[in-house]
Short mmCIF file of the C-alpha atoms (twelve columns), coordinates in Angstrom:
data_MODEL
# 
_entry.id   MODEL 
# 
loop_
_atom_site.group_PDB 
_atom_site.id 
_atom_site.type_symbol 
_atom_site.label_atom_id 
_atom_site.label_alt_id 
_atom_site.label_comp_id 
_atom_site.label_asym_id 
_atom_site.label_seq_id 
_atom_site.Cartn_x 
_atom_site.Cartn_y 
_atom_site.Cartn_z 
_atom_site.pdbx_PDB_model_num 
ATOM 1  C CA . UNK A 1  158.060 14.320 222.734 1 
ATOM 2  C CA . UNK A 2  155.207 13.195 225.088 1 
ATOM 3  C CA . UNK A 3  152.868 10.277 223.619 1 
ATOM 4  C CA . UNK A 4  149.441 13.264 224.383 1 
ATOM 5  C CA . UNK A 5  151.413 15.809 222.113 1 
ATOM 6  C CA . UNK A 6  151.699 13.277 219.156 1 
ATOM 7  C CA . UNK A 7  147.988 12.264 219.561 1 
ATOM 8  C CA . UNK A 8  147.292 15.974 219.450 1 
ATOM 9  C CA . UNK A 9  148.962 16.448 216.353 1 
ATOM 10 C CA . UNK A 10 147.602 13.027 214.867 1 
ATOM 11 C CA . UNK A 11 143.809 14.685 215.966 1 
ATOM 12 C CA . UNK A 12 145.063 17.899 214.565 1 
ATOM 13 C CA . UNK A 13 145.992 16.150 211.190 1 
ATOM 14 C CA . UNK A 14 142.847 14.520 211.008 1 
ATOM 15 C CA . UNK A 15 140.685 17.704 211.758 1 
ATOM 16 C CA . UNK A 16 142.599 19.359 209.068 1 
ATOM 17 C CA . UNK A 17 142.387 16.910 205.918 1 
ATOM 18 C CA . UNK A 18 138.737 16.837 207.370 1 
ATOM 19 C CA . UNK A 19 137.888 20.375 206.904 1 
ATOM 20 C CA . UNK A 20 140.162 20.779 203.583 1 
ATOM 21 C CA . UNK A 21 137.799 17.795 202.221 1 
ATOM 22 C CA . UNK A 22 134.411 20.288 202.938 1 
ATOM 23 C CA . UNK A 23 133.176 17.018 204.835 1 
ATOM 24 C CA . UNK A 24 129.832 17.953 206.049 1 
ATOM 25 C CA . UNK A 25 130.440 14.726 208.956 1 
ATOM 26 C CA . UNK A 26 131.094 15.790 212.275 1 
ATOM 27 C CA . UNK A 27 133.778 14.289 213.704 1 
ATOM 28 C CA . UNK A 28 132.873 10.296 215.531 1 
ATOM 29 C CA . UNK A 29 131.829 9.875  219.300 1 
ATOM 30 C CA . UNK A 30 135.537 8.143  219.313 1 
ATOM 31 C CA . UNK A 31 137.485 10.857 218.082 1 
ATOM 32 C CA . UNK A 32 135.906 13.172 220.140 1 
ATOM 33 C CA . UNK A 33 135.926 10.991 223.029 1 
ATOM 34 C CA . UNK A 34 140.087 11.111 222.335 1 
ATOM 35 C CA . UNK A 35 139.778 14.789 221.733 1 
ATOM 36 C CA . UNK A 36 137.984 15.422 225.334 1 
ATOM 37 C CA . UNK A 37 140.747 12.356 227.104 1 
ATOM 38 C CA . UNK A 38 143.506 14.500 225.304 1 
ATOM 39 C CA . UNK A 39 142.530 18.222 226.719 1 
ATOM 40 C CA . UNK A 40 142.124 16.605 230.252 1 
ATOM 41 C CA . UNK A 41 145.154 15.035 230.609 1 
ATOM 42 C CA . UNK A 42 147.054 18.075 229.348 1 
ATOM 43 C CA . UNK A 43 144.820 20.181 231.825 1 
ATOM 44 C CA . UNK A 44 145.963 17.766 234.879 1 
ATOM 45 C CA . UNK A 45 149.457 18.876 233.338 1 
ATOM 46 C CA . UNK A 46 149.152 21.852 233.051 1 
ATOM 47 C CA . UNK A 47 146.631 23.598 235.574 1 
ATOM 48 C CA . UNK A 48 148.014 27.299 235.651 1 
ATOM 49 C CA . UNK A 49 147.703 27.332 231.742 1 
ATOM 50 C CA . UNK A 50 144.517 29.409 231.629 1 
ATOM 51 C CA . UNK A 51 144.064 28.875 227.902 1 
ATOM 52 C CA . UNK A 52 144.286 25.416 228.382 1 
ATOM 53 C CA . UNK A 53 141.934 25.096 231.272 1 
ATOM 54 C CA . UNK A 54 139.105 27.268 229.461 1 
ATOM 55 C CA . UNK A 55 138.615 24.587 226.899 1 
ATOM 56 C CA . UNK A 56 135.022 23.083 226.815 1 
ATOM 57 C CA . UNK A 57 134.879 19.989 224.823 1 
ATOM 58 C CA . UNK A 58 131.525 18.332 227.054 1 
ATOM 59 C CA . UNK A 59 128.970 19.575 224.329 1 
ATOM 60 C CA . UNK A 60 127.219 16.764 221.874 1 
ATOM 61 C CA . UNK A 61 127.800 18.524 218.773 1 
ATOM 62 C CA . UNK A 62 131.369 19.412 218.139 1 
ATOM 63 C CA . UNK A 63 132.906 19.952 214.863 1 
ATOM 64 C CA . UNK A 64 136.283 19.188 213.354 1 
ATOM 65 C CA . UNK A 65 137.216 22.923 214.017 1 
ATOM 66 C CA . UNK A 66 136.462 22.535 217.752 1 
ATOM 67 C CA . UNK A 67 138.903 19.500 217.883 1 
ATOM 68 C CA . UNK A 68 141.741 21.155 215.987 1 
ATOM 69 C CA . UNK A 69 141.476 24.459 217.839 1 
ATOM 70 C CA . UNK A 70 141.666 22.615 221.421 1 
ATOM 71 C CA . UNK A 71 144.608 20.132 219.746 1 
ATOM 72 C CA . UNK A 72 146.631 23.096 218.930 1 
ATOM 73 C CA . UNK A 73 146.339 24.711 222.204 1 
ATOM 74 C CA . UNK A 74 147.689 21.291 223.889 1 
ATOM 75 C CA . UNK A 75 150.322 21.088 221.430 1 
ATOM 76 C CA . UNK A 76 151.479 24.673 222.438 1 
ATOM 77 C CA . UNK A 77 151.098 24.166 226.148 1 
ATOM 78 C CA . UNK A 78 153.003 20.723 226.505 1 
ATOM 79 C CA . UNK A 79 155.293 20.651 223.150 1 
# 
């Protein structure tokens, strides 16, 4: 299994016991600075995967559900 797929899953993890917890805290600039490094190295992977290509992680205010959505998408396209 590829080192970007485990990250995924670790970010997918996270996001999960995140939104289980009802944490109000958006996820920090670090994780989704690893969220956004994640999607584009699976998009340089992967560029005929349309679904992966459409995802947009560039805005300032994404949430935890953002970040697991886009995780499970790169888990699917390179796992």
């Amino acid at each position: 299994m590829s080192e970007l797929v485990n990250q995924a899953r670790g970010l997918i993890h996270t996001a999960g016991e995140a939104i289980a917890a009802s944490t109000k805290e958006p996820p920090s600039a670090a994780t989704a600075m690893l969220a956004r490094i994640i999607v584009s190295e699976a998009k340089k992977q992967r560029p005929d995967n349309l679904l992966l290509q459409s995802i947009d992680l560039d805005r300032n205010n994404l949430d935890w559900n953002d970040i697991r959505a886009a995780m499970k998408v790169v888990v699917r396209a390179l796992g």
